[in-house]
KOLGU-4560 file (N, C-alpha, C; in nm, 3 decimals, padded with zeros to 5 digits):
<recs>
<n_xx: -00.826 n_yy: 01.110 n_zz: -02.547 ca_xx: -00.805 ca_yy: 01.127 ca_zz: -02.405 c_xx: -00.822 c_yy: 01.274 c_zz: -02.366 mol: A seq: 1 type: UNK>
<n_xx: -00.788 n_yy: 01.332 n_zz: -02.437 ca_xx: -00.817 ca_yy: 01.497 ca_zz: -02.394 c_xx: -00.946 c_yy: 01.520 c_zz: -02.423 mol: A seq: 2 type: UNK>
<n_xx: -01.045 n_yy: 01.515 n_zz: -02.486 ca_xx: -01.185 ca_yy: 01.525 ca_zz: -02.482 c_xx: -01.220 c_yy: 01.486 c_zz: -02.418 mol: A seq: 3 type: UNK>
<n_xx: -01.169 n_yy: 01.341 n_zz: -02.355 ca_xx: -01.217 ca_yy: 01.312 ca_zz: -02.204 c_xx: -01.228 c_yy: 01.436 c_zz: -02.093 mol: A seq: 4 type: UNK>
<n_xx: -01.104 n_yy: 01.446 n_zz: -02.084 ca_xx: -01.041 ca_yy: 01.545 ca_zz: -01.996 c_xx: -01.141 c_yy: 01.644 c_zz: -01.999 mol: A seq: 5 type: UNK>
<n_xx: -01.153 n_yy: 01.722 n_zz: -02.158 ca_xx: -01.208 ca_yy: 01.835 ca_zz: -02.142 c_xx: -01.367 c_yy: 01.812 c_zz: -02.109 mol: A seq: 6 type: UNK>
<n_xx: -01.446 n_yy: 01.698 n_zz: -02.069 ca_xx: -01.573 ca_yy: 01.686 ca_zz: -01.997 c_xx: -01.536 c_yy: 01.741 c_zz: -01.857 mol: A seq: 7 type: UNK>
<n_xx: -01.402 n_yy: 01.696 n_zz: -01.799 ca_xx: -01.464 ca_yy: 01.696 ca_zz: -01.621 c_xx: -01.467 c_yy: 01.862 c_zz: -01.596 mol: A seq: 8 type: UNK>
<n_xx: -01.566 n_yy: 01.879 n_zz: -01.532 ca_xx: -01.603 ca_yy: 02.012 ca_zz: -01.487 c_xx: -01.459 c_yy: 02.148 c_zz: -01.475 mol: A seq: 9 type: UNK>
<n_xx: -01.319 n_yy: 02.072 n_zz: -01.410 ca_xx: -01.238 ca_yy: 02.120 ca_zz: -01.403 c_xx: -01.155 c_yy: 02.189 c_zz: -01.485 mol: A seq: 10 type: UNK>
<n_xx: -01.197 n_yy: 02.081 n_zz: -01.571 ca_xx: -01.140 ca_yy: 02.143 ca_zz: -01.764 c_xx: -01.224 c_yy: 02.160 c_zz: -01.908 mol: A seq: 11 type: UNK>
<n_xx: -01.357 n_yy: 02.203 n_zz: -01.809 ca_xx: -01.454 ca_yy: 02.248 ca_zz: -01.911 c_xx: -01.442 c_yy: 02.375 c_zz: -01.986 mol: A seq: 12 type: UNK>
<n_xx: -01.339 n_yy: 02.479 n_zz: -01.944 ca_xx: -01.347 ca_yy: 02.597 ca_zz: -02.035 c_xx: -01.204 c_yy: 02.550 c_zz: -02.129 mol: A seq: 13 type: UNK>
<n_xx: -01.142 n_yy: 02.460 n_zz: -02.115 ca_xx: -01.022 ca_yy: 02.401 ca_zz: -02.196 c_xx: -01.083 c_yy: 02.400 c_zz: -02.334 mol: A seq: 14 type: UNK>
<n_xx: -00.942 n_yy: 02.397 n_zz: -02.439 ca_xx: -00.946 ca_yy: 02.401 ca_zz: -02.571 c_xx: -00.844 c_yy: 02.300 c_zz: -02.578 mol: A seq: 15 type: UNK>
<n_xx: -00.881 n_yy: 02.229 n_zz: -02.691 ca_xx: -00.746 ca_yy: 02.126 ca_zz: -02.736 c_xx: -00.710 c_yy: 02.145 c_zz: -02.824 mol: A seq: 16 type: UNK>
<n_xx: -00.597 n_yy: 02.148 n_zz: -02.855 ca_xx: -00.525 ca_yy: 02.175 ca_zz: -03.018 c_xx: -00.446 c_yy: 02.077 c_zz: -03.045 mol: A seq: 17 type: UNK>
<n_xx: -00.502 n_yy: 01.987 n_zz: -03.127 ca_xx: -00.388 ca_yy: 01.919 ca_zz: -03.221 c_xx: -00.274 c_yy: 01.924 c_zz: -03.309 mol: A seq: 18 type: UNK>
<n_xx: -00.192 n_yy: 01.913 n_zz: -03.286 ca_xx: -00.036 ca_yy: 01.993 ca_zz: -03.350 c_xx: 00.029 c_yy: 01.873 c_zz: -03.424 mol: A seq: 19 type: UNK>
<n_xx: 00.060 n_yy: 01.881 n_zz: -03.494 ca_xx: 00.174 ca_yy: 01.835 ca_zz: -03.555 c_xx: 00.267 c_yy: 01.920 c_zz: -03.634 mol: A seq: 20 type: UNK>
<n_xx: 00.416 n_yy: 01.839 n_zz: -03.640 ca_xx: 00.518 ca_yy: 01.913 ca_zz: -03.626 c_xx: 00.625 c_yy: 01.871 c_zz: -03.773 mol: A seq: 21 type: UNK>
<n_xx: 00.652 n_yy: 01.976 n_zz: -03.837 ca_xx: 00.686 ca_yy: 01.933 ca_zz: -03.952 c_xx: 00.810 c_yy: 01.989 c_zz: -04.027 mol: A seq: 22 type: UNK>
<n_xx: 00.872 n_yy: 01.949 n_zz: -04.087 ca_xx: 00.979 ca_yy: 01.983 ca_zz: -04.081 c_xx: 01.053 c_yy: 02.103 c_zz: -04.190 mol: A seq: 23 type: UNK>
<n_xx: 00.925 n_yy: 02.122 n_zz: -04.284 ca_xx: 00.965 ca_yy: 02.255 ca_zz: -04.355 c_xx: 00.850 c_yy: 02.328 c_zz: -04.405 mol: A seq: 24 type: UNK>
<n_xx: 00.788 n_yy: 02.399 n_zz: -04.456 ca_xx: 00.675 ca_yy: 02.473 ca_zz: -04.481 c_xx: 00.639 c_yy: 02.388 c_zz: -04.630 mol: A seq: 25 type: UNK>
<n_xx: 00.670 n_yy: 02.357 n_zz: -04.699 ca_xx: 00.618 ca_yy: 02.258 ca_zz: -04.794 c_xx: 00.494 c_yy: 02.157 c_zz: -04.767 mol: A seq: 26 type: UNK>
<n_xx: 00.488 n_yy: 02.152 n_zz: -04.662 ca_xx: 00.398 ca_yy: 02.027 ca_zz: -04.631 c_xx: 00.302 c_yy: 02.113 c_zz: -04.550 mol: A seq: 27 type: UNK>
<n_xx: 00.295 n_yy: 02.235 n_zz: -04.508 ca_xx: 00.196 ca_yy: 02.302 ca_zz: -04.399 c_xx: 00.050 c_yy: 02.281 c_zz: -04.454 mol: A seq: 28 type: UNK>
<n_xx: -00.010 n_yy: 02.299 n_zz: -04.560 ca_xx: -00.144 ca_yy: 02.297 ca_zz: -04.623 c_xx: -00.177 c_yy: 02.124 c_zz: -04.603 mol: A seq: 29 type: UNK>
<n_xx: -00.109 n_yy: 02.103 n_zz: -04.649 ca_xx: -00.158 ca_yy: 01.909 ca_zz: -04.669 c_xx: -00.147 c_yy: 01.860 c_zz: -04.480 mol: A seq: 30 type: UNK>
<n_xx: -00.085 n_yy: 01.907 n_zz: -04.429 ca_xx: -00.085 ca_yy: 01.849 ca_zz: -04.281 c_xx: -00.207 c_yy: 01.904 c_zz: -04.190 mol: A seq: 31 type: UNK>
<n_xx: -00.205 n_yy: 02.021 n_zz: -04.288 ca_xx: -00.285 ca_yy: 02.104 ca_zz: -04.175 c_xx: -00.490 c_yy: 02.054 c_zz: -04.216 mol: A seq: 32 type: UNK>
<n_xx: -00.431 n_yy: 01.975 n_zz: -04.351 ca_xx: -00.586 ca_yy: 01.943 ca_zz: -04.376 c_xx: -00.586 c_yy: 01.788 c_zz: -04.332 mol: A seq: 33 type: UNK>
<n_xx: -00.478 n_yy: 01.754 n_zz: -04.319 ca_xx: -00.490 ca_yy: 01.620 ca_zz: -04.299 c_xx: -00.544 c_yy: 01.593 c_zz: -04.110 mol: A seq: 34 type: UNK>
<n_xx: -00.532 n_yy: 01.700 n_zz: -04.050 ca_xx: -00.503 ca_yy: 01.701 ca_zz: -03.921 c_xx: -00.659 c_yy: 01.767 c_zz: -03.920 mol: A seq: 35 type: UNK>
<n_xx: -00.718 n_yy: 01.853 n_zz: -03.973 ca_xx: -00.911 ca_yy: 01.871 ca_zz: -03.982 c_xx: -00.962 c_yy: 01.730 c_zz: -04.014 mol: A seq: 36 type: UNK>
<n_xx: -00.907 n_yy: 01.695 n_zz: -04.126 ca_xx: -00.968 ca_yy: 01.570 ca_zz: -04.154 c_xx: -00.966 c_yy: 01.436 c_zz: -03.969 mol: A seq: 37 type: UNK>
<n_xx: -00.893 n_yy: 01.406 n_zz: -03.958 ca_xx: -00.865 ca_yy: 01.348 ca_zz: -03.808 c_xx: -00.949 c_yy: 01.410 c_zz: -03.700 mol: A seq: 38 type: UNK>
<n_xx: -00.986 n_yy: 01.538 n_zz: -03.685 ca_xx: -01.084 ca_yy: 01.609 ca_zz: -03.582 c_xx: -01.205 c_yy: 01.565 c_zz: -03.645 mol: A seq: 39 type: UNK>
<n_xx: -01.197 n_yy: 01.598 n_zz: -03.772 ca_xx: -01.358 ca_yy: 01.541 ca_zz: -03.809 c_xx: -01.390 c_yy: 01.426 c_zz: -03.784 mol: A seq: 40 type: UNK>
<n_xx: -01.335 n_yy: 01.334 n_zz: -03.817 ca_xx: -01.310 ca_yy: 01.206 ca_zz: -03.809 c_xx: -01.359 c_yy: 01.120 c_zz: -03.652 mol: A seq: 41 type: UNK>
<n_xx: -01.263 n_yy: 01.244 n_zz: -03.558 ca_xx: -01.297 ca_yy: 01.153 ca_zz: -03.400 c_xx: -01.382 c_yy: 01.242 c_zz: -03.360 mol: A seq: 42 type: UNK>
<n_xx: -01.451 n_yy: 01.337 n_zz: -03.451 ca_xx: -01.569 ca_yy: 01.413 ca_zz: -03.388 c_xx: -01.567 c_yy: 01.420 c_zz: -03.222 mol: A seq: 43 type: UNK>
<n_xx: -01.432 n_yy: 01.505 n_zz: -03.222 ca_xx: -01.381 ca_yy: 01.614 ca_zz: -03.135 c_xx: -01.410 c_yy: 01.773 c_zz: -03.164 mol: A seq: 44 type: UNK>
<n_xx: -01.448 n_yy: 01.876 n_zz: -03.015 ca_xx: -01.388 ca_yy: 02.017 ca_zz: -03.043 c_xx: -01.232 c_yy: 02.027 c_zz: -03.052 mol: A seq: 45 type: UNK>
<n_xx: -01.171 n_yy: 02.037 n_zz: -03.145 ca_xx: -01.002 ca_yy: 02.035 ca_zz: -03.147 c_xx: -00.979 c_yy: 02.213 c_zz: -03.237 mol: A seq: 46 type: UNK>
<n_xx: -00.850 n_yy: 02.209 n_zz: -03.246 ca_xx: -00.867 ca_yy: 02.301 ca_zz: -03.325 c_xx: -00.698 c_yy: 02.260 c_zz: -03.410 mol: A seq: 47 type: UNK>
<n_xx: -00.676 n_yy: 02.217 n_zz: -03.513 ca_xx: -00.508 ca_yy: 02.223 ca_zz: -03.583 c_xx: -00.432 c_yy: 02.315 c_zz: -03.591 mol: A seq: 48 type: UNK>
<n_xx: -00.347 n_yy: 02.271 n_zz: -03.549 ca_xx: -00.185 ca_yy: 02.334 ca_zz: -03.524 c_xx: -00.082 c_yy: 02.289 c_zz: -03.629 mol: A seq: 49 type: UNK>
<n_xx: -00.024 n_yy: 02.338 n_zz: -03.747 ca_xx: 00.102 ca_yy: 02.270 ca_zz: -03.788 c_xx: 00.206 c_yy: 02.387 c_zz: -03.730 mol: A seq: 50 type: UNK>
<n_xx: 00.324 n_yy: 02.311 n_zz: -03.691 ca_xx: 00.434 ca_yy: 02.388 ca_zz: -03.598 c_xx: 00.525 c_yy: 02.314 c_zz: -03.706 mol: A seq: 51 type: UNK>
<n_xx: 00.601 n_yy: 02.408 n_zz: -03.779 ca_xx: 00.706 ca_yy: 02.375 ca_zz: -03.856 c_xx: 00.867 c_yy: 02.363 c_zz: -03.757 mol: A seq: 52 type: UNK>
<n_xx: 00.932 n_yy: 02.317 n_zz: -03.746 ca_xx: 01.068 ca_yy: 02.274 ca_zz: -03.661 c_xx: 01.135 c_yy: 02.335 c_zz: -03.750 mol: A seq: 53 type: UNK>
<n_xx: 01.194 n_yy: 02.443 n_zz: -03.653 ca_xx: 01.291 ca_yy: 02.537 ca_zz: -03.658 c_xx: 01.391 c_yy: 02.493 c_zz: -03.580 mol: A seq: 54 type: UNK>
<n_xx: 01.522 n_yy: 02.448 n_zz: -03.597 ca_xx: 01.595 ca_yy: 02.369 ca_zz: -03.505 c_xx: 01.570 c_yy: 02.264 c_zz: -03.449 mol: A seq: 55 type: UNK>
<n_xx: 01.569 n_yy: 02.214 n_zz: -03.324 ca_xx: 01.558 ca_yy: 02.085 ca_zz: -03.306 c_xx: 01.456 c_yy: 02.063 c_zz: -03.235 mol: A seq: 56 type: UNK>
<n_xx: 01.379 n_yy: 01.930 n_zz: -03.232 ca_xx: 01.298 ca_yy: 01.912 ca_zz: -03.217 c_xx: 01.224 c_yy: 01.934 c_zz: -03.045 mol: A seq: 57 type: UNK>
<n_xx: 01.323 n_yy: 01.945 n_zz: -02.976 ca_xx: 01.287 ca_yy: 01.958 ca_zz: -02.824 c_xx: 01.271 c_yy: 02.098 c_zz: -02.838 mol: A seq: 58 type: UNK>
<n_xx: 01.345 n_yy: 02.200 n_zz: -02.869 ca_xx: 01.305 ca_yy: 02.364 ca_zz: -02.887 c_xx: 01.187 c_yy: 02.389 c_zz: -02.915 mol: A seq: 59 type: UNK>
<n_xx: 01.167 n_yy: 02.295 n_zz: -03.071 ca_xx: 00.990 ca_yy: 02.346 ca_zz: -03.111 c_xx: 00.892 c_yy: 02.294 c_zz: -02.982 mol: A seq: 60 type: UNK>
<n_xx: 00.886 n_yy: 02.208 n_zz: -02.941 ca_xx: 00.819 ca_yy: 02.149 ca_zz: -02.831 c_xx: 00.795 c_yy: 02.251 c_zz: -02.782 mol: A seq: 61 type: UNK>
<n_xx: 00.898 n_yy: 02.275 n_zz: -02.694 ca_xx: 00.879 ca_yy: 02.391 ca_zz: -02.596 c_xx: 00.820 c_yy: 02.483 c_zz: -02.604 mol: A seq: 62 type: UNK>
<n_xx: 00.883 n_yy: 02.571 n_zz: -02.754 ca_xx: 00.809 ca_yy: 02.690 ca_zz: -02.770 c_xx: 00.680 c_yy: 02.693 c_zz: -02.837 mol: A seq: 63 type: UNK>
<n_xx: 00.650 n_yy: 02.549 n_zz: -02.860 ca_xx: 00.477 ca_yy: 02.554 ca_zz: -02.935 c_xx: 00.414 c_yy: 02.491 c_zz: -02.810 mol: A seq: 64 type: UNK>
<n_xx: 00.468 n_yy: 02.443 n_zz: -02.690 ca_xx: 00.348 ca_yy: 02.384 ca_zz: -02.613 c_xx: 00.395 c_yy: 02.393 c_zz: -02.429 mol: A seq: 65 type: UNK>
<n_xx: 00.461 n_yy: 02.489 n_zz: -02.419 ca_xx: 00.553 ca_yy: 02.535 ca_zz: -02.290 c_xx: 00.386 c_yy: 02.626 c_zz: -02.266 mol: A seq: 66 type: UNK>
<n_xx: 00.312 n_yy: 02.638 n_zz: -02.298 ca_xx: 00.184 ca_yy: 02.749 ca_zz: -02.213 c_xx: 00.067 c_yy: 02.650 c_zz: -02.210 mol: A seq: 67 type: UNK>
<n_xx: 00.105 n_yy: 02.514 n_zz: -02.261 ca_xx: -00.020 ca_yy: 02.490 ca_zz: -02.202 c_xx: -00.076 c_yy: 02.357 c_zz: -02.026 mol: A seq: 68 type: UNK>
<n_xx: -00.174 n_yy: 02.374 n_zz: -02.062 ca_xx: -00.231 ca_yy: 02.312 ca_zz: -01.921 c_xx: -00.174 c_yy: 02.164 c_zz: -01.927 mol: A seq: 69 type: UNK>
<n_xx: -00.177 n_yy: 02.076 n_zz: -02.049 ca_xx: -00.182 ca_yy: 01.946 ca_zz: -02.008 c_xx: -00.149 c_yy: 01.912 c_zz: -02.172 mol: A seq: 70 type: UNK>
<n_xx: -00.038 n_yy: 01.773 n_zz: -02.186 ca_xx: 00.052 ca_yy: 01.778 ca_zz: -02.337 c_xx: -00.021 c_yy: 01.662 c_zz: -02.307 mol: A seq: 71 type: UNK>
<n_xx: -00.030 n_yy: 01.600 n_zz: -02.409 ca_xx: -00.062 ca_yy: 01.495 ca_zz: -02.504 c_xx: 00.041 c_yy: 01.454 c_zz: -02.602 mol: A seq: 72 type: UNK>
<n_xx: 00.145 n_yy: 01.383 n_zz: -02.567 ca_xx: 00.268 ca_yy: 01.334 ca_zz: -02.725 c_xx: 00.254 c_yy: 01.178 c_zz: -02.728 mol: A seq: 73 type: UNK>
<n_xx: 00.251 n_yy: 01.164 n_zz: -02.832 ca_xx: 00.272 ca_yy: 01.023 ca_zz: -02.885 c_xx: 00.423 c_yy: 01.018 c_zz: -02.884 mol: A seq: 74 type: UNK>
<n_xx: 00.413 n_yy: 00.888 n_zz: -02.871 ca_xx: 00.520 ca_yy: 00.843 ca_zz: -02.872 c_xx: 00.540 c_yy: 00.668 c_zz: -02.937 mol: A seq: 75 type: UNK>
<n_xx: 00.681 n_yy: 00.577 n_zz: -02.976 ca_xx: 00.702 ca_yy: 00.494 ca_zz: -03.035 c_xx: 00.758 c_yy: 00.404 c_zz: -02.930 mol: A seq: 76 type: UNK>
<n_xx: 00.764 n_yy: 00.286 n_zz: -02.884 ca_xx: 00.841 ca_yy: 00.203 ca_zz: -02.818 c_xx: 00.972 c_yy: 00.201 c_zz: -02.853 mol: A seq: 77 type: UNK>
<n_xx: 01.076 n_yy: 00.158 n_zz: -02.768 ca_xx: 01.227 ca_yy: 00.144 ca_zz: -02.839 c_xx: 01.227 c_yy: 00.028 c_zz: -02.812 mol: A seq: 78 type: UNK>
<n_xx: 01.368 n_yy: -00.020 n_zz: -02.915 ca_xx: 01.373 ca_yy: -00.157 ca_zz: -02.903 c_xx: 01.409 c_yy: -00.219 c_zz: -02.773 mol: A seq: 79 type: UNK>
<n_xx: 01.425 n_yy: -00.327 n_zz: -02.714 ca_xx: 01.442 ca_yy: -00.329 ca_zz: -02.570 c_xx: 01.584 c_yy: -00.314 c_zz: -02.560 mol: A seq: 80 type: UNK>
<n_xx: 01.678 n_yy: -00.333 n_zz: -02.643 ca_xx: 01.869 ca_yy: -00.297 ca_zz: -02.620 c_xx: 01.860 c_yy: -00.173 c_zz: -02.565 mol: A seq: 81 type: UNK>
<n_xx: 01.757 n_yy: -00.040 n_zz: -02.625 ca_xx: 01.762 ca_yy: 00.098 ca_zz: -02.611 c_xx: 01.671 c_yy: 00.160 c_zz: -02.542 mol: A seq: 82 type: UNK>
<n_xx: 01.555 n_yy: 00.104 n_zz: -02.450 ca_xx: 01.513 ca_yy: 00.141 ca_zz: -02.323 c_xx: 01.566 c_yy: 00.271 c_zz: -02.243 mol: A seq: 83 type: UNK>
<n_xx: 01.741 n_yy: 00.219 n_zz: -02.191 ca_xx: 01.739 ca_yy: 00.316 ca_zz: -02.103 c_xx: 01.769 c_yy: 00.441 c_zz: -02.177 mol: A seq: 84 type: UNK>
<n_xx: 01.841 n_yy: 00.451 n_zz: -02.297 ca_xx: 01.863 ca_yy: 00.543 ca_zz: -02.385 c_xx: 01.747 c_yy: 00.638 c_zz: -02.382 mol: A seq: 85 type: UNK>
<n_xx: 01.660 n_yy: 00.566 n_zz: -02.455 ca_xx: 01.546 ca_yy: 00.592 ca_zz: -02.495 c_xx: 01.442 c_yy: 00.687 c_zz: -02.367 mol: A seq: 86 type: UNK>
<n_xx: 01.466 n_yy: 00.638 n_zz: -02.187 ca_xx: 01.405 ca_yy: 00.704 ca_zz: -02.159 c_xx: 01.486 c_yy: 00.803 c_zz: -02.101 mol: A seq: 87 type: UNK>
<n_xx: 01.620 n_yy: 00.811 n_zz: -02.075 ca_xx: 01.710 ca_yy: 00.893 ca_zz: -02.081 c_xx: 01.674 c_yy: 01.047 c_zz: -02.182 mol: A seq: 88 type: UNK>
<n_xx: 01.633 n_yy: 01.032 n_zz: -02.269 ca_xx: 01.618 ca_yy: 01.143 ca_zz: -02.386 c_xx: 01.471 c_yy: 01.138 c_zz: -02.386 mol: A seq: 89 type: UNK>
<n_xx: 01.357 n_yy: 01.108 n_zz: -02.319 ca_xx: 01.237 ca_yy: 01.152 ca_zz: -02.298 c_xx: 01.247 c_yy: 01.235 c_zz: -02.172 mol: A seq: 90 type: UNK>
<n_xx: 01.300 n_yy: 01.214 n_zz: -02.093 ca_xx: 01.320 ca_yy: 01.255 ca_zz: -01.949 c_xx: 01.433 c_yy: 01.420 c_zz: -01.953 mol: A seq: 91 type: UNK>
<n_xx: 01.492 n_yy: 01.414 n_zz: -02.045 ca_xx: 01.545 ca_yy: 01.559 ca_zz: -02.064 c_xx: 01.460 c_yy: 01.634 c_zz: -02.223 mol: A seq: 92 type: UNK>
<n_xx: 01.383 n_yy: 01.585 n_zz: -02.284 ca_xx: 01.291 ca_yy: 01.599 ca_zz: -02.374 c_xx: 01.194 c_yy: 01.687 c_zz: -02.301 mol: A seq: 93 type: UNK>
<n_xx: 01.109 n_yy: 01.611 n_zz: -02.152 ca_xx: 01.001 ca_yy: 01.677 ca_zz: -02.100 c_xx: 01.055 c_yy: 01.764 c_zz: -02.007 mol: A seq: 94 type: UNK>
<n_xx: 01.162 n_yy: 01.759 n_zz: -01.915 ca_xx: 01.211 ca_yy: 01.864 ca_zz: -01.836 c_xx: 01.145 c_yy: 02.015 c_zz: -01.897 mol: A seq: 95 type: UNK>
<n_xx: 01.099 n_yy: 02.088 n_zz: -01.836 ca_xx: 01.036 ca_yy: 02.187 ca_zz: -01.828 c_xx: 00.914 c_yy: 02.235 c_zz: -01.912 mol: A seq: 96 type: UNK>
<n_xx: 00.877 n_yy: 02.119 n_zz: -01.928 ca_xx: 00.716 ca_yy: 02.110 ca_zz: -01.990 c_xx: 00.612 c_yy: 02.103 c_zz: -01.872 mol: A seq: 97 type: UNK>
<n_xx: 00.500 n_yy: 02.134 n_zz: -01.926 ca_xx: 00.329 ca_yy: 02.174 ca_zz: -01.827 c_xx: 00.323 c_yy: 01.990 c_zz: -01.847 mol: A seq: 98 type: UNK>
<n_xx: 00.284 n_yy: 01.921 n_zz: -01.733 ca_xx: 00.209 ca_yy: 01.797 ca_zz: -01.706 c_xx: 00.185 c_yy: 01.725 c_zz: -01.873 mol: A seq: 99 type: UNK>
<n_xx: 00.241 n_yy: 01.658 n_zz: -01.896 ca_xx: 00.264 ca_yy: 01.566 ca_zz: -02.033 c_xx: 00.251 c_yy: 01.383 c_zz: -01.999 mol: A seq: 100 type: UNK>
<n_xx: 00.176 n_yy: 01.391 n_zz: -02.071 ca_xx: 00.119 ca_yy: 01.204 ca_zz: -02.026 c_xx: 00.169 c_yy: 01.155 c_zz: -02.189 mol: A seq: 101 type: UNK>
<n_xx: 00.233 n_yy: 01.090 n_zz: -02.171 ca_xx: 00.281 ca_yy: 01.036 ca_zz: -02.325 c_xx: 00.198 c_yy: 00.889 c_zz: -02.372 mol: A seq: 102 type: UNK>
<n_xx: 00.153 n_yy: 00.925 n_zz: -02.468 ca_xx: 00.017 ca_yy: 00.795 ca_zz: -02.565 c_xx: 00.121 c_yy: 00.740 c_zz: -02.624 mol: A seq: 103 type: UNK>
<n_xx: 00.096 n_yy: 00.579 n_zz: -02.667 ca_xx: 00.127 ca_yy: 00.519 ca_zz: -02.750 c_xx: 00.011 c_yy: 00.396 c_zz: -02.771 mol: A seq: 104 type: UNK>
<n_xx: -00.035 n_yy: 00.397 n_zz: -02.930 ca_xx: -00.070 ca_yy: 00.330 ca_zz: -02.958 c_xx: -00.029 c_yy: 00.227 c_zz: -03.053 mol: A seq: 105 type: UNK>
<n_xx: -00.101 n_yy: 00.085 n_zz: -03.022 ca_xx: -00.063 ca_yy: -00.017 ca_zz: -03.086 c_xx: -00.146 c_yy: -00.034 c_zz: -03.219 mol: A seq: 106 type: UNK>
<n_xx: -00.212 n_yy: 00.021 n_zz: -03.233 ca_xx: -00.299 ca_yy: -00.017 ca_zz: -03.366 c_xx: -00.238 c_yy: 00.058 c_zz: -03.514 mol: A seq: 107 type: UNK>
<n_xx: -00.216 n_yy: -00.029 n_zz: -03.574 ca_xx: -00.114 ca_yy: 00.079 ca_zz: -03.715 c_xx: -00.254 c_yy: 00.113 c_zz: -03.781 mol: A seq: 108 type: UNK>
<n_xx: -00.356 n_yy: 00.081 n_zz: -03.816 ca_xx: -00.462 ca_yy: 00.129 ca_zz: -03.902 c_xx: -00.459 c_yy: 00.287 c_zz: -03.969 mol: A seq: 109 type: UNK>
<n_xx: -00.466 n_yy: 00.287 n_zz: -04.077 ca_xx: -00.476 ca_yy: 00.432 ca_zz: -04.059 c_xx: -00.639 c_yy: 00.438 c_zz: -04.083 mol: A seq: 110 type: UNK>
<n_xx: -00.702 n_yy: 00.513 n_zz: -03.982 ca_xx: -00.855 ca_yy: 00.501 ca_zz: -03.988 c_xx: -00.894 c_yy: 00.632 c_zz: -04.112 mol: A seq: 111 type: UNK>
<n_xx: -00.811 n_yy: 00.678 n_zz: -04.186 ca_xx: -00.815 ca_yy: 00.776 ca_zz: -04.265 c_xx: -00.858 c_yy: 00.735 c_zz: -04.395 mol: A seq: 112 type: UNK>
<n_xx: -00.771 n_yy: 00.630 n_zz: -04.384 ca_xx: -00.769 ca_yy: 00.543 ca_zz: -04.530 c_xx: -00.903 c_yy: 00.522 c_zz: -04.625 mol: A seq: 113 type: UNK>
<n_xx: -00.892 n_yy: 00.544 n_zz: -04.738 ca_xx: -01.060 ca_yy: 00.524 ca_zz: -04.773 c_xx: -01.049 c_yy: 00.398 c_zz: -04.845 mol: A seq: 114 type: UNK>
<n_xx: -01.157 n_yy: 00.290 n_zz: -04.868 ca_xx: -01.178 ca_yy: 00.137 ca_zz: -04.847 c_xx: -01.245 c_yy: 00.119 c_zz: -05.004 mol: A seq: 115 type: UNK>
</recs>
């Protein structure tokens, strides 16, 4: 969806960076190739981000993606008991974030996988 984006004329000098967020520096090399591998893959201009979480997870947010134009987060369904919970703590999650459209996809595949 953001390569979309970055065609319309408006957001043609845009850059996208793919981030993922991890939870201790042990894993930075393997994420950070696993996350080239995925750009190659959807043969996108992207560029990888691993953002290690330093405290909690709404902080890193912020301070790895509070400058940019337009967020991209995945996200998981909740079960339906935990709905309002659930959007209760997305809704103070995005509070003072740049324009964030939250993805969720249904397909578990991992298209990574080799066959």
């Amino acid at each position: 969806m953001a390569h979309l984006l970055s065609h319309n004329w408006e957001w043609g000098n845009s850059r996208i960076v793919l981030k993922r967020v991890i939870q201790n520096e042990g894993g930075l090399e393997q994420s950070k190739q696993a996350l080239k591998e995925l750009i190659e893959f959807a043969r996108v201009d992207a560029e990888p981000e691993v953002v290690v979480c330093t405290g909690n997870f709404a902080d890193t947010l912020h301070r790895s993606s509070s400058d940019a134009d337009c967020v991209f987060m995945g996200f998981e369904l909740p079960d339906p008991e935990r709905e309002e919970e659930w959007f209760d703590n997305y809704e103070k999650l995005l509070q003072g974030l740049p324009t964030t459209l939250l993805v969720h996809s249904t397909d578990s595949r991992d298209y990574l996988a080799h066959d």
